[in-house]
C-alpha positions in Angstrom: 111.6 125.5 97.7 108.0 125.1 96.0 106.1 122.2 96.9 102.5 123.4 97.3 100.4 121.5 95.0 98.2 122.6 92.0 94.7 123.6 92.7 92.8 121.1 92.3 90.8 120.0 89.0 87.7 120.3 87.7 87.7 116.2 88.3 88.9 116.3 91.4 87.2 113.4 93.5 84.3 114.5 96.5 86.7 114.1 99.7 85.8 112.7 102.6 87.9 114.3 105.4 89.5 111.7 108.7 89.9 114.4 111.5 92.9 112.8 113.4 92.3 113.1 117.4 95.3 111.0 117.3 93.9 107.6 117.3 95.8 104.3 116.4 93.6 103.6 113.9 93.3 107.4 111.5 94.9 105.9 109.0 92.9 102.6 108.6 89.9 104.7 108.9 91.7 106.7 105.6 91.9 103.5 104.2 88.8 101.8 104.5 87.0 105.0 103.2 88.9 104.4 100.4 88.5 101.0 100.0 84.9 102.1 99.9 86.1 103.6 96.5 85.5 107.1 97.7 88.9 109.8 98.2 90.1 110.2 101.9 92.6 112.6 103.5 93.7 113.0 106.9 93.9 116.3 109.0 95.2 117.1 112.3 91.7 117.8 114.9 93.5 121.1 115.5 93.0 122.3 112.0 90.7 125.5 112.3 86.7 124.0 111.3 86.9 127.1 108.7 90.1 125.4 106.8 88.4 122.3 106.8 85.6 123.2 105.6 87.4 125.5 103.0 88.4 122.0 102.0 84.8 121.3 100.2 84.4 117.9 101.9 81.3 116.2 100.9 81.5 114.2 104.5 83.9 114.2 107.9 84.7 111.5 109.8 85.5 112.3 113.2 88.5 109.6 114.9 89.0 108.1 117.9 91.7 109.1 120.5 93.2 107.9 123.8 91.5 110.7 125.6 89.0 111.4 128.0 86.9 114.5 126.4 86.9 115.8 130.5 90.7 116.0 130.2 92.2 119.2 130.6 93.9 119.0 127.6 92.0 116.6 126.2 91.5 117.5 122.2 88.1 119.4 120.7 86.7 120.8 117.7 84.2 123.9 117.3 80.9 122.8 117.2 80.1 125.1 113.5 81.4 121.9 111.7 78.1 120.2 113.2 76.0 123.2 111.7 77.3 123.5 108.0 75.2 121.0 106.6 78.5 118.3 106.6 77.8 115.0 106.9 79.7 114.4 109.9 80.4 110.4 111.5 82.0 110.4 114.8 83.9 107.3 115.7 84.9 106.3 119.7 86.3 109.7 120.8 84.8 111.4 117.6 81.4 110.1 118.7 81.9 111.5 122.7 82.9 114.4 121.4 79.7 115.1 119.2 77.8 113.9 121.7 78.8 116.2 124.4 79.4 118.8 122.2 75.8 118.7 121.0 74.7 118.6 124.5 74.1 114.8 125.0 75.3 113.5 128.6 79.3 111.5 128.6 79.8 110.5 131.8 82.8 108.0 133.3 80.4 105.2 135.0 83.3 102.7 135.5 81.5 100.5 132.9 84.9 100.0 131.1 85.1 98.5 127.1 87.7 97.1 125.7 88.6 94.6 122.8 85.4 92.2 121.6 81.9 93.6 122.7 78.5 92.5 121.9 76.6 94.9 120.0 72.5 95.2 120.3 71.2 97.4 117.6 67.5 98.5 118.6 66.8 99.8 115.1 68.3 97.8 112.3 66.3 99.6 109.4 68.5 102.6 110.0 70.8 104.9 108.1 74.0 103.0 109.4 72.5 99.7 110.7 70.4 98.6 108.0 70.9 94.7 106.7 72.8 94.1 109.1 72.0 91.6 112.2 70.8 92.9 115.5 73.3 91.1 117.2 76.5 91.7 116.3 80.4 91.5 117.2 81.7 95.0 117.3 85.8 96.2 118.7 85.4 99.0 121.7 88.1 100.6 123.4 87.0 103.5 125.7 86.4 104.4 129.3 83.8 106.9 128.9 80.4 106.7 127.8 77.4 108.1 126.7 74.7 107.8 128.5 72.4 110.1 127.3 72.0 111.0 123.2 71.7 114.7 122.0 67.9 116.2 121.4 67.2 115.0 118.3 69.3 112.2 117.9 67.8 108.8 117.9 69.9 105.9 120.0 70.2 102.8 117.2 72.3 100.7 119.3 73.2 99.6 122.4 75.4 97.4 124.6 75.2 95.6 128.1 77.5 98.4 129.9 76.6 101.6 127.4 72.9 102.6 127.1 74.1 105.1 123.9 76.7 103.1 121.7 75.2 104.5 118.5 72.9 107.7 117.4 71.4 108.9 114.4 70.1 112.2 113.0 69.0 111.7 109.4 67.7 115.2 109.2 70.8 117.3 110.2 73.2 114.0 108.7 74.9 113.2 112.2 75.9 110.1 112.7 78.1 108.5 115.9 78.8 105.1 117.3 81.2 104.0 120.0 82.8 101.2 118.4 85.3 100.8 116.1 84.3 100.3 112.6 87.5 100.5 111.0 89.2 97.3 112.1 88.8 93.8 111.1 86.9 92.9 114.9 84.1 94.7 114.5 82.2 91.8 112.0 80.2 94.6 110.2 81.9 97.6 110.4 83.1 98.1 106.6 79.1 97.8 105.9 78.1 100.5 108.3 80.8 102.7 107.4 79.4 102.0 103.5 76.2 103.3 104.5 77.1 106.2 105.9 78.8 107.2 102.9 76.5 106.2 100.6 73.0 106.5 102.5 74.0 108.9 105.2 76.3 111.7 102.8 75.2 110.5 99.7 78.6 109.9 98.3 78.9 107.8 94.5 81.6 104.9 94.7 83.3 106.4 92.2 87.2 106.9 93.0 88.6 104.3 91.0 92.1 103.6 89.5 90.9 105.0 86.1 89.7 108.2 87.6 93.0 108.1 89.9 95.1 108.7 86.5 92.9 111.2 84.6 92.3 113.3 87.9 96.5 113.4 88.1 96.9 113.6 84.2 94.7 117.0 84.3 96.4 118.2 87.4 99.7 117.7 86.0 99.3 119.5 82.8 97.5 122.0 84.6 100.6 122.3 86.6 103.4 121.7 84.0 102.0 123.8 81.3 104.4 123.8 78.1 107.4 124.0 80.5 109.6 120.7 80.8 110.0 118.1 83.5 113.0 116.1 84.8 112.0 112.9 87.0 113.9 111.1 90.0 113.6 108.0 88.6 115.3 105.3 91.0 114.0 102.1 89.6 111.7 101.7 92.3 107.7 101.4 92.1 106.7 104.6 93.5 109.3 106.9 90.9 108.2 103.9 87.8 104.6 104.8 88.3 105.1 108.6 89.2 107.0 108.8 85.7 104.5 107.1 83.9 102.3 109.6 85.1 103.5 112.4 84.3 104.8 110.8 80.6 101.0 110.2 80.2 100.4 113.8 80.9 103.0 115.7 78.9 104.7 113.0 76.7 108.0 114.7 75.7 108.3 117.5 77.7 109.7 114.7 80.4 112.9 113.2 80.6 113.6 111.0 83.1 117.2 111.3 85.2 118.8 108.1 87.4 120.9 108.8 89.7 123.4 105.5 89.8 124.5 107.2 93.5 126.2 103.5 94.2 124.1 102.6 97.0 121.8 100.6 94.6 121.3 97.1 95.2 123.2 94.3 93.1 122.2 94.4 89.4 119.7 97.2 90.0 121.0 100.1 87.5 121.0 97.8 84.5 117.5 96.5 85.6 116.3 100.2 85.6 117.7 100.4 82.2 116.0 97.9 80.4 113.3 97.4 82.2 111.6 100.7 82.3 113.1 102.4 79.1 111.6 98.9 77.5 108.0 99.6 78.9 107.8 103.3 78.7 110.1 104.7 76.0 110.7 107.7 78.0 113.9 109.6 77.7 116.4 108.4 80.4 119.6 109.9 81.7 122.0 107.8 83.8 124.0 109.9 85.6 127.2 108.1 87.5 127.3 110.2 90.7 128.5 107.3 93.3 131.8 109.2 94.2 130.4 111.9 94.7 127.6 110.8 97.2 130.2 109.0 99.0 132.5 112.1 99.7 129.6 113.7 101.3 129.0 110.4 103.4 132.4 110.2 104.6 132.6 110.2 108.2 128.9 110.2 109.1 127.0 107.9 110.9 123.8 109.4 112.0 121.1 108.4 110.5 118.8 111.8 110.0 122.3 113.5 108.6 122.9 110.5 106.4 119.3 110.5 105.2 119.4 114.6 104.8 123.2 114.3 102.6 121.3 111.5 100.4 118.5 113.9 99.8 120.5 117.2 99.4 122.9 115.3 97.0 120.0 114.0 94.9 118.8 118.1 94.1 122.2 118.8 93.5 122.4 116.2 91.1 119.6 117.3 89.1 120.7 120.4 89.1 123.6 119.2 87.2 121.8 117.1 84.6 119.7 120.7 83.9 122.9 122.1 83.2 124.1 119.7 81.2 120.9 120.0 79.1 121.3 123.1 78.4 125.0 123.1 77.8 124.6 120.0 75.3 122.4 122.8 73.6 119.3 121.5 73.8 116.7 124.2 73.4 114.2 122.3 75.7 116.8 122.0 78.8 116.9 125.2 79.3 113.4 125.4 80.4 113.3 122.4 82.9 111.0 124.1 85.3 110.0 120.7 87.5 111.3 117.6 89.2 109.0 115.3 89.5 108.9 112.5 92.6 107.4 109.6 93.8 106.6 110.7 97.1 103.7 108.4 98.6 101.4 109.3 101.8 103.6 107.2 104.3 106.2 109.1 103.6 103.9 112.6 104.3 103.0 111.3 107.2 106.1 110.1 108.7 107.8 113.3 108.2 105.2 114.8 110.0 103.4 116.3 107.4 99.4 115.9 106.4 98.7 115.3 109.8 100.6 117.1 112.6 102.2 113.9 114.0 105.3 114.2 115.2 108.4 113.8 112.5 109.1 110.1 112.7 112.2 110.0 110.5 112.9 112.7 107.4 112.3 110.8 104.1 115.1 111.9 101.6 111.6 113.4 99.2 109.8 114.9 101.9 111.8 116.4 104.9 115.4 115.9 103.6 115.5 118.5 100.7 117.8 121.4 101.0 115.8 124.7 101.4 117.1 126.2 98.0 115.6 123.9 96.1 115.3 125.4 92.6 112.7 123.0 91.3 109.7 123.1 91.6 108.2 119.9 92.3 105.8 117.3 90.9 104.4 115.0 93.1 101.1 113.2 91.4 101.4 110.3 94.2 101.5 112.4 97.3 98.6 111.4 98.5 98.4 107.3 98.0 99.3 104.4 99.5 101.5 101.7 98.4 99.1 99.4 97.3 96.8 102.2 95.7 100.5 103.3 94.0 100.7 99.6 92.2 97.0 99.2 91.1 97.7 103.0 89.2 100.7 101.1 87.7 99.1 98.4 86.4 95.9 100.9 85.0 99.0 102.9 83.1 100.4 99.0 81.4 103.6 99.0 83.4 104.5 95.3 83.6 104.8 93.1 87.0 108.6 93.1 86.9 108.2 96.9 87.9 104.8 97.5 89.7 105.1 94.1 92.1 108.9 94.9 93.3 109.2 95.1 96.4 109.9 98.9 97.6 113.4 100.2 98.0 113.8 103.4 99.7 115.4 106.2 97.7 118.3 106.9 100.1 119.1 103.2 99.1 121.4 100.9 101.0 122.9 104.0 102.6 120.5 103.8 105.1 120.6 100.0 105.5 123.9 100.4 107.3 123.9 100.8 110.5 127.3 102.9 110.8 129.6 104.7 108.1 128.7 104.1 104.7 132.2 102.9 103.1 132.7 101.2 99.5 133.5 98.2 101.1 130.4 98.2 103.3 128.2 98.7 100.4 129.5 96.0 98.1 129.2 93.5 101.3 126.0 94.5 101.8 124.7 94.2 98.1 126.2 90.5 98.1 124.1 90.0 101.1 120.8 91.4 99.9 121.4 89.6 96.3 121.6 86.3 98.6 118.3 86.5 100.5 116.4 88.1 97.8 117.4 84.9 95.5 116.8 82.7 98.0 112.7 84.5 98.4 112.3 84.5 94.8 113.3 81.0 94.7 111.2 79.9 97.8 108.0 81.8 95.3 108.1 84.2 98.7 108.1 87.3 96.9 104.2 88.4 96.7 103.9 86.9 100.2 106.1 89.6 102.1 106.2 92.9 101.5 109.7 94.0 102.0 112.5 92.6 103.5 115.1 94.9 104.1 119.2 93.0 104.7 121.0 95.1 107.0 124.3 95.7 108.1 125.2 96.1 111.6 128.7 98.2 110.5 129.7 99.0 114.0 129.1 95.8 115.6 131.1 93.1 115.3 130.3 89.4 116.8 132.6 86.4 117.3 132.5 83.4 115.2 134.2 80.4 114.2 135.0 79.7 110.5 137.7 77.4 108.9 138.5 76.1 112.6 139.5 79.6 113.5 137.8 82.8 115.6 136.6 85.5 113.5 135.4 89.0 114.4 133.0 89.6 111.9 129.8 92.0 111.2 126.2 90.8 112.1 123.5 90.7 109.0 119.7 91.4 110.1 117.3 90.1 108.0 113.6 92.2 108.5 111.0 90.5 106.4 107.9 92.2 107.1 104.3 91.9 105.4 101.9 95.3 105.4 98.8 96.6 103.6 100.4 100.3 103.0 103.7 100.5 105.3 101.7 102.3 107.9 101.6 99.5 110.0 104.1 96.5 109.9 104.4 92.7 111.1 107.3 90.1 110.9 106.9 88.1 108.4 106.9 84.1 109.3 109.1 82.7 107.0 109.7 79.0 106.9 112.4 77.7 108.7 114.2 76.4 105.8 114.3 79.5 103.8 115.6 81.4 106.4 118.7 78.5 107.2 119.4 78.5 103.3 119.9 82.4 103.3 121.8 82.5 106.7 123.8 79.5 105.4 124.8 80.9 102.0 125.2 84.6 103.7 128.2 83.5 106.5 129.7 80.7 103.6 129.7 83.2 100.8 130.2 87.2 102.3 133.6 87.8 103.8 133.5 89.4 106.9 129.7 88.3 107.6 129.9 85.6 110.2 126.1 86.3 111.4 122.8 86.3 110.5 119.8 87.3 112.7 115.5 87.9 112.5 114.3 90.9 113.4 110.9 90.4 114.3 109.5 93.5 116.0 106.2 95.2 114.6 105.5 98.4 113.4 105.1 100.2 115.7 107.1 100.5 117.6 109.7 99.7 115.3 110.0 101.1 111.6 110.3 98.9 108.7 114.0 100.2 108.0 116.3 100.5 111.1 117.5 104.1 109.6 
């Protein structure tokens, strides 16, 4: 299987590196940098300094962590990265770390932080700390603290319990507080985190949606050369905006291949079909492979080796539709080289890629592709979120019908049943969903969640009484959730009504649904899908 990316472009946006100590927050930090309009990745801290630096990052940004940098165990990084002329900011941990690595003083003094703090900045014309009030609300969470700064560092801020909560070296471009900047709390931490990517590394605001899609353009034809490309379209947002990518790029040389694997949602194949052939004009091939995707999901009910079939069964697909290109004669077919995917940063992440987190759960793009892959693939929104994912769809003209959906995953509703995936399960299920997501659209709901999964509890069954009479039916969960990027997930508060017209019409109007329940757990520690 080849998945390594293309070398990067000539256009390829300055990178501003999050080194991951395993904070909470890396991937907000990711986030806000790029809200900032500048690129962000995230790296595992035990990532050699030489790779990262091999990297080119014009900055680093150093994370926060649960631990104590006296730990045994505790996380560190070699102190060269503060000597290659990087602009380095350490955050929390990140910041201890710099500090005691560039021989300031951190010390436990008991003097505890945690949640809301009071900030006193003592210089507030400085690099980070400039405009902004010399009083201010920051978010702390450590135990630690510095109480002494590193020669040649001057101490910028302060608070009642921590002498050192902020230093600065213009000269050498080291910057640190103990706060968090990252999250909402801290009143003006988007502005200091600005200015030290803008004043402190000199980094131009310039990664926009517009240089999003000609930095992929010229890495996919860079990539794709003359060869041809077949794309795993499933309808969704993230494969939509992938394929109008790549169409962009190389035009003809793409044809895009659904997969109607039968675990589509109601009304959803002839959706793809007019819909996106309608906006893009790309060449589409349906391909009916529901039988055979539920012979290889007979009889299983775990969830990894459900999600691993789903994936292996796509390739194999594809594989076929190659063949049949060439078989049909087409001169072009016989040189389809790539498959391209919509595979999104969440996904890398979870699968315990791009950051050396543990594998959360094997998405059917990422960790659930068979190792003779004979592809290679195409993945232009590997490195995005969600949200970034949409704004690139609306850049490239795809209408709101397609870049506003709510995302589907690609193993479909075979991972929204909680058991065996049956025929009968799945048409039962795809009544359901087609009832609640009616009843949302109805309600004008749909831009005010952003996903809400309908599961079906396949192994469980619950009493009821219906028509005067006991029934032993399954239970429906219902798992409206809102997020910025699917990193993090809350419930979604629904009114009260819309939830009792949906149960109502759900347990009147599915056979062998008699009911319907509200998941409302947050991510973490609970994933968005229960599969």
């Amino acid at each position: 299987m080849v998945s390594v990316p293309p070398a990067a472009p000539d256009n390829a946006p300055d990178t501003v590196l999050v080194v991951d100590f395993g904070a909470q927050y890396a991937q907000l930090i990711a986030r806000r940098v790029r809200e900032a309009r500048v690129y962000s990745e995230i790296v595992p801290s035990t990532m050699p300094v030489s790779e990262m630096l091999a990297k080119n990052p014009k900055a680093v940004i150093l994370s926060g962590g649960p631990s104590s940098v006296y730990a045994e165990e505790a996380p560190s990084l070699d102190r060269s990265l503060f000597e290659a002329g990087v602009p380095v900011f350490g955050m929390c941990y990140g910041f201890q770390l710099m500090a005691q690595l560039l021989g300031g003083t951190v010390d436990n003094t008991g003097s505890r932080e945690y949640g809301r703090t009071d900030l006193t900045v003592g210089k507030t014309d400085s690099t980070l700390f400039e405009g902004t009030p010399a009083q201010q609300q920051v978010w702390m969470s450590h135990g630690d603290a510095c109480s002494a700064a590193p020669e040649g560092f001057t101490v910028t801020a302060s608070t009642e319990l921590v002498p050192v909560a902020a230093f600065e070296n213009d000269e050498l471009k080291l910057y640190g507080v103990q706060h968090h900047p990252e999250v909402m709390h801290s009143t003006h931490g988007q502005q200091v985190l600005e200015h030290f990517l803008y004043r402190g590394a000199g980094l131009t605001p310039s990664w926009t949606t517009e240089s999003i899609v000609d930095e992929q353009v010229a890495a996919i034809r860079e990539q794709v050369g003359d060869k041809r490309a077949i794309c795993a379209l499933s309808g969704g947002v993230d494969s939509a905006v992938a394929a109008a990518l790549v169409q962009k790029a190389i035009g003809s040389q793409l044809t895009c291949v659904y997969v109607d694997h039968g675990l589509m949602r109601k009304g959803e194949t002839e959706q793809v079909e007019k819909d996106f052939v309608a906006a893009t004009g790309v060449q589409l091939k349906v391909v009916d492979a529901a039988e055979q995707f539920l012979v290889a999901l007979n009889g299983v009910s775990d969830p990894e080796e459900k999600r691993k079939i789903i994936g292996r069964e796509f390739i194999r697909v594809f594989e076929q539709a190659q063949a049949e290109l060439v078989a049909e004669g087409s001169e072009a077919g016989a040189e389809v080289q790539f498959l391209v995917q919509g595979t999104l940063y969440p996904d890398v992440v979870e699968s315990g890629g791009g950051t050396g987190t543990a594998n959360i759960k094997s998405h059917h793009n990422v960790g659930g592709l068979p190792e003779d892959l004979e592809f290679e693939l195409v993945e232009p929104l590997r490195k995005l979120f969600k949200d970034e994912v949409r704004l690139v769809g609306q850049e490239l003209g795809l209408p709101d019908e397609i870049v506003q959906r709510q995302p589907f995953p690609g193993p479909g509703l075979g991972i929204r049943i909680v058991g065996e995936v049956t025929r009968e399960r799945l048409d039962l299920l795809r009544e359901a969903d087609a009832i609640a997501r009616e009843e949302l659209t109805n309600a004008g709901l749909d831009r005010e969640i952003w996903q809400c999964p309908v599961v079906l509890l396949a192994d469980v069954r619950s009493v009821g009484v219906q028509g005067d009479g006991r029934t032993y039916g399954h239970p429906i969960v219902l798992r409206p959730v809102s997020s910025e990027d699917a990193m993090t997930a809350d419930w979604s508060r629904l009114p009260y009504d819309v939830l009792g017209r949906i149960s109502t019409r759900i347990t009147n109007e599915v056979s062998e649904v008699n009911r319907v329940t509200l998941d409302i757990t947050s991510k973490p520690p609970g994933t968005i899908e229960w599969e």
